[in-house]
C-alpha positions as CSV (number, residue, x, y, z in Angstrom):
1,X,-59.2,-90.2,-12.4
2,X,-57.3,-86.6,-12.9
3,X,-55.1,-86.1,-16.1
4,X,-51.2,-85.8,-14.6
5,X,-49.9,-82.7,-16.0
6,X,-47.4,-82.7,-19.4
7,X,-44.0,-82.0,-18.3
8,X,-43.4,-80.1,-21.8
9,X,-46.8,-77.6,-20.3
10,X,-45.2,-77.1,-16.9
11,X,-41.9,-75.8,-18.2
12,X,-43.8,-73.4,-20.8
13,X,-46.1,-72.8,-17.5
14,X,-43.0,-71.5,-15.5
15,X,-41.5,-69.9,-18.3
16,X,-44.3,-67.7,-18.3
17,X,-44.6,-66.9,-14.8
18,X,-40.7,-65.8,-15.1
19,X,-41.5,-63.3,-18.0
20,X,-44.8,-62.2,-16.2
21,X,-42.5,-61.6,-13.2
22,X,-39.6,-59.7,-15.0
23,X,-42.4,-57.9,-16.7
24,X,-44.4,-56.9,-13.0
25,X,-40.7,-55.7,-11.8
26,X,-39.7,-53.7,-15.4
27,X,-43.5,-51.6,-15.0
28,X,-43.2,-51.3,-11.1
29,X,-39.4,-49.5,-11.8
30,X,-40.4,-47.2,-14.9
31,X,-43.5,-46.4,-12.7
32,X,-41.3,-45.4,-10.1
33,X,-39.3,-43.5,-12.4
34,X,-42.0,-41.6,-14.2
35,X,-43.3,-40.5,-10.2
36,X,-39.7,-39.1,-9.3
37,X,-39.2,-37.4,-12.8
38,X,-42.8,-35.9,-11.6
39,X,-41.5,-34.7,-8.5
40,X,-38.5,-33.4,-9.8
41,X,-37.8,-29.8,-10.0
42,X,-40.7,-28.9,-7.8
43,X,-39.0,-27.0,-5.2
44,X,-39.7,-27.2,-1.2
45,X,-40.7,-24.5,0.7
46,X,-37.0,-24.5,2.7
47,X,-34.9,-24.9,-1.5
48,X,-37.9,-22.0,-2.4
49,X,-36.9,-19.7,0.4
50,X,-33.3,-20.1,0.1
51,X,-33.6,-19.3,-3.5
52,X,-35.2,-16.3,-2.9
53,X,-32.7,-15.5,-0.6
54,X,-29.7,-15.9,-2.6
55,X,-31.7,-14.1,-5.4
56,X,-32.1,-10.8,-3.4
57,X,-29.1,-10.5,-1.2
58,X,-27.0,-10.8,-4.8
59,X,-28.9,-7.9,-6.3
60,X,-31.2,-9.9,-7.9
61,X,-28.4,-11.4,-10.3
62,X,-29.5,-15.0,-11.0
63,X,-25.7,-16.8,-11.1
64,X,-25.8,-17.5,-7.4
65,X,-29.1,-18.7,-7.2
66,X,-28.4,-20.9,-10.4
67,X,-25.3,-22.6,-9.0
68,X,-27.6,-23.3,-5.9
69,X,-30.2,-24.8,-7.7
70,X,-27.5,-26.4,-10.1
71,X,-26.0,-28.5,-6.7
72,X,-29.5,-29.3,-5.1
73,X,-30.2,-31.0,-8.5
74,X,-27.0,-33.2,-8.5
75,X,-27.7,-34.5,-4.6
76,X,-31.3,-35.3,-5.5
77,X,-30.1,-36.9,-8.5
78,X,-32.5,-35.0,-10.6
79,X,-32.4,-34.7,-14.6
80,X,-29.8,-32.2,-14.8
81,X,-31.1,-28.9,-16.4
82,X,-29.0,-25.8,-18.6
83,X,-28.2,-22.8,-16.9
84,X,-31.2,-20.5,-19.1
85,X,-33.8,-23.2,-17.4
86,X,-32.3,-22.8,-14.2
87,X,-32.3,-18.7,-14.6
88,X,-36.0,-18.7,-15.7
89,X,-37.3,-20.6,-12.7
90,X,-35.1,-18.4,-10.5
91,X,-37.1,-15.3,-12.2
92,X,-40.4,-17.6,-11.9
93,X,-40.1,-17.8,-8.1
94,X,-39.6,-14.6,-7.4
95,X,-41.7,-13.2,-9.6
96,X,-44.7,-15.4,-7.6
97,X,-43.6,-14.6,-4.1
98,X,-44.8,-12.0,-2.0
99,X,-43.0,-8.7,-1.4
100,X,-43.5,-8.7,2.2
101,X,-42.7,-12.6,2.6
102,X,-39.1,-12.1,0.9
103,X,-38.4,-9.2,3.2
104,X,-39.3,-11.5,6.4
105,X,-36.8,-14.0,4.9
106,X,-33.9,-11.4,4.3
107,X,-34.1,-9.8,7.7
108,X,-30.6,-11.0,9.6
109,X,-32.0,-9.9,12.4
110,X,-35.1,-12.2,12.3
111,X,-35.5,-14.4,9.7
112,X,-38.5,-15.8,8.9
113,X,-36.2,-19.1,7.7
114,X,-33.1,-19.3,9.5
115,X,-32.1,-22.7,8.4
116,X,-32.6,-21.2,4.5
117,X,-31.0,-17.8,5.3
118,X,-27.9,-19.8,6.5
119,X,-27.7,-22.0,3.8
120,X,-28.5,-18.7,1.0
121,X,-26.0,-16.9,2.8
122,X,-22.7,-19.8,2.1
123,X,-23.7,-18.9,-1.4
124,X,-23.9,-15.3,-1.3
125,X,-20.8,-15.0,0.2
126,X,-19.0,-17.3,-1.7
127,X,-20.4,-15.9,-5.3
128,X,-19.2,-12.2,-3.8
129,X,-15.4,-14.3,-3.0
130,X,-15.2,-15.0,-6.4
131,X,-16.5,-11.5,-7.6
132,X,-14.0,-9.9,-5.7
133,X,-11.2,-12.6,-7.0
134,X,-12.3,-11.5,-10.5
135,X,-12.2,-7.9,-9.7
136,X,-8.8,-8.1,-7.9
137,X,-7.7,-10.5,-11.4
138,X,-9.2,-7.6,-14.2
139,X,-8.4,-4.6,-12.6
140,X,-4.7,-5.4,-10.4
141,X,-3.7,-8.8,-13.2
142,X,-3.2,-10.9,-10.1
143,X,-4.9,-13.8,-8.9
144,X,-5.9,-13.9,-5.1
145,X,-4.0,-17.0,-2.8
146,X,-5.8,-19.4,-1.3
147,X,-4.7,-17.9,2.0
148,X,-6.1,-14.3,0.7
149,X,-9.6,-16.1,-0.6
150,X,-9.9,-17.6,3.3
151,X,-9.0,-14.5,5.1
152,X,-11.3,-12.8,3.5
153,X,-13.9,-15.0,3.4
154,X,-13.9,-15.3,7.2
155,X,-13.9,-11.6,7.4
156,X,-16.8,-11.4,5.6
157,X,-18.4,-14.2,7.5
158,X,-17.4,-12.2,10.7
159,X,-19.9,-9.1,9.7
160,X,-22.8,-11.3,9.8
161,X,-25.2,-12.1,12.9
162,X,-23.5,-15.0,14.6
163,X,-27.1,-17.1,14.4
164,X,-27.1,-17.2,10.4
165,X,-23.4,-16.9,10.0
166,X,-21.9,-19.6,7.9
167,X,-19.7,-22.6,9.0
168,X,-16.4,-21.4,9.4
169,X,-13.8,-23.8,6.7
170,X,-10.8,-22.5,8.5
171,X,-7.5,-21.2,7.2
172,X,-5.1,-22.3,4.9
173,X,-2.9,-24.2,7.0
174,X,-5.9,-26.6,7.5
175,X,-6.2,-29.3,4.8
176,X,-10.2,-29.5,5.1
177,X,-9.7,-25.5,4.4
178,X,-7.5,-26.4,0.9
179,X,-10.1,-28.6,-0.1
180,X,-12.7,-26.1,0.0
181,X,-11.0,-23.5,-1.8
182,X,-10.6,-26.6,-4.3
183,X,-14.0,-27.0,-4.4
184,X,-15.2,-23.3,-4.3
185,X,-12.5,-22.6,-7.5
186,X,-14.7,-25.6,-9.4
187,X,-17.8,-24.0,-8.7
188,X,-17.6,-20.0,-9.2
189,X,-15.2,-20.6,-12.5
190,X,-12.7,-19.4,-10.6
191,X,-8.4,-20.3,-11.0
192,X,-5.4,-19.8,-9.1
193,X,-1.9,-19.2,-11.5
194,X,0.6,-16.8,-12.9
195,X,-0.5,-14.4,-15.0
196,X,1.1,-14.6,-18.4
197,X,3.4,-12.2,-19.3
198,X,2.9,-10.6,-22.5
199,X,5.5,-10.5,-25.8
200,X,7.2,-7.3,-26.1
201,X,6.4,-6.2,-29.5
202,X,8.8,-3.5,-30.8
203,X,7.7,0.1,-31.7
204,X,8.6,0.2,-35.4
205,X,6.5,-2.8,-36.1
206,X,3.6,-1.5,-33.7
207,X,3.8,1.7,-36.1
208,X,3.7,-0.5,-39.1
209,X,0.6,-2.4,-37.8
210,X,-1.0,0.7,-36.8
């Protein structure tokens, strides 16, 4: 004759079974998120080649390259890094890649990477945009229109081979176009406004202060 369960040691029974189970599914996700905190940051061959792209066609400043690296991060959701990390693995991959494999990858003429030169050369161009809106901001005190920032920027597009050129984001009376200077503003640091004019300050009390 078998021995009918207690009622009181099935409950503690399936109590059990629901902490081992919450337990099994708590391991299984911090597993999961120890292997893509493993993965992150280790760059593939087509994010490697565009940063050494973007690295040499800039002069080998790192900015570009940085904001590059900055925006692959946030779409692969990865723990975000400061810009000096982000400037010393720039450095890093260069400094391990072969002379004569960067200068296959910069040719315009034939890449060794088109995909990656296309993509490296949106962010050339559009960290040189916001150098020249700097310039034009320092040197004339003016700040370049949106109209002005997508004129130029398809001129600039235009001198490039047609088969790495970038996507043209059209002119300003295009919303999409708007939007895109909205977004490229953001990303270089860069504003649109009135320059401030300055206080008059009279000449006997800049000869006093002098």
């Amino acid at each position: 004759m078998s021995l009918r369960p207690v009622p009181p040691l099935l409950q503690r029974r399936t109590e059990l079974n629901e902490q081992l189970a919450s337990l099994t599914a708590a391991l299984q996700k911090e597993r999961a998120k120890h292997r893509k905190a493993a993965q992150a940051w280790k760059l593939s061959p087509r994010v490697t080649h565009t940063t050494l792209i973007i690295y040499s066609l800039s002069g080998y400043v790192a900015d570009p390259a940085v904001t590059f690296l900055a925006n692959c991060g946030r779409q692969r959701h990865w723990a975000p890094k400061e810009h000096g990390w982000l400037r010393r693995l720039v450095e890093d991959v260069f400094s391990q890649a072969d002379a004569d494999h960067i200068a296959t990858l910069v040719d315009l003429d034939n890449p060794a990477d088109v995909d990656a030169l296309r993509d490296a050369l949106s962010y050339v161009e559009q960290w040189r945009l916001a150098e020249w809106g700097k310039t034009l901001n320092n040197q004339q005190g003016v700040a370049p229109s949106t109209d002005a920032v997508l004129t130029r920027l398809f001129a600039n597009h235009q001198r490039l081979p047609e088969a790495v050129r970038p996507r043209d984001v059209g002119d300003v009376g295009k919303g999409s176009a708007r939007k895109w200077a909205q977004r490229w503003r953001r990303r270089w640091g860069a504003y649109y406004g009135s320059i401030g004019t300055r206080q008059e300050i009279p000449v006997d009390e800049m000869r006093a202060k002098a």
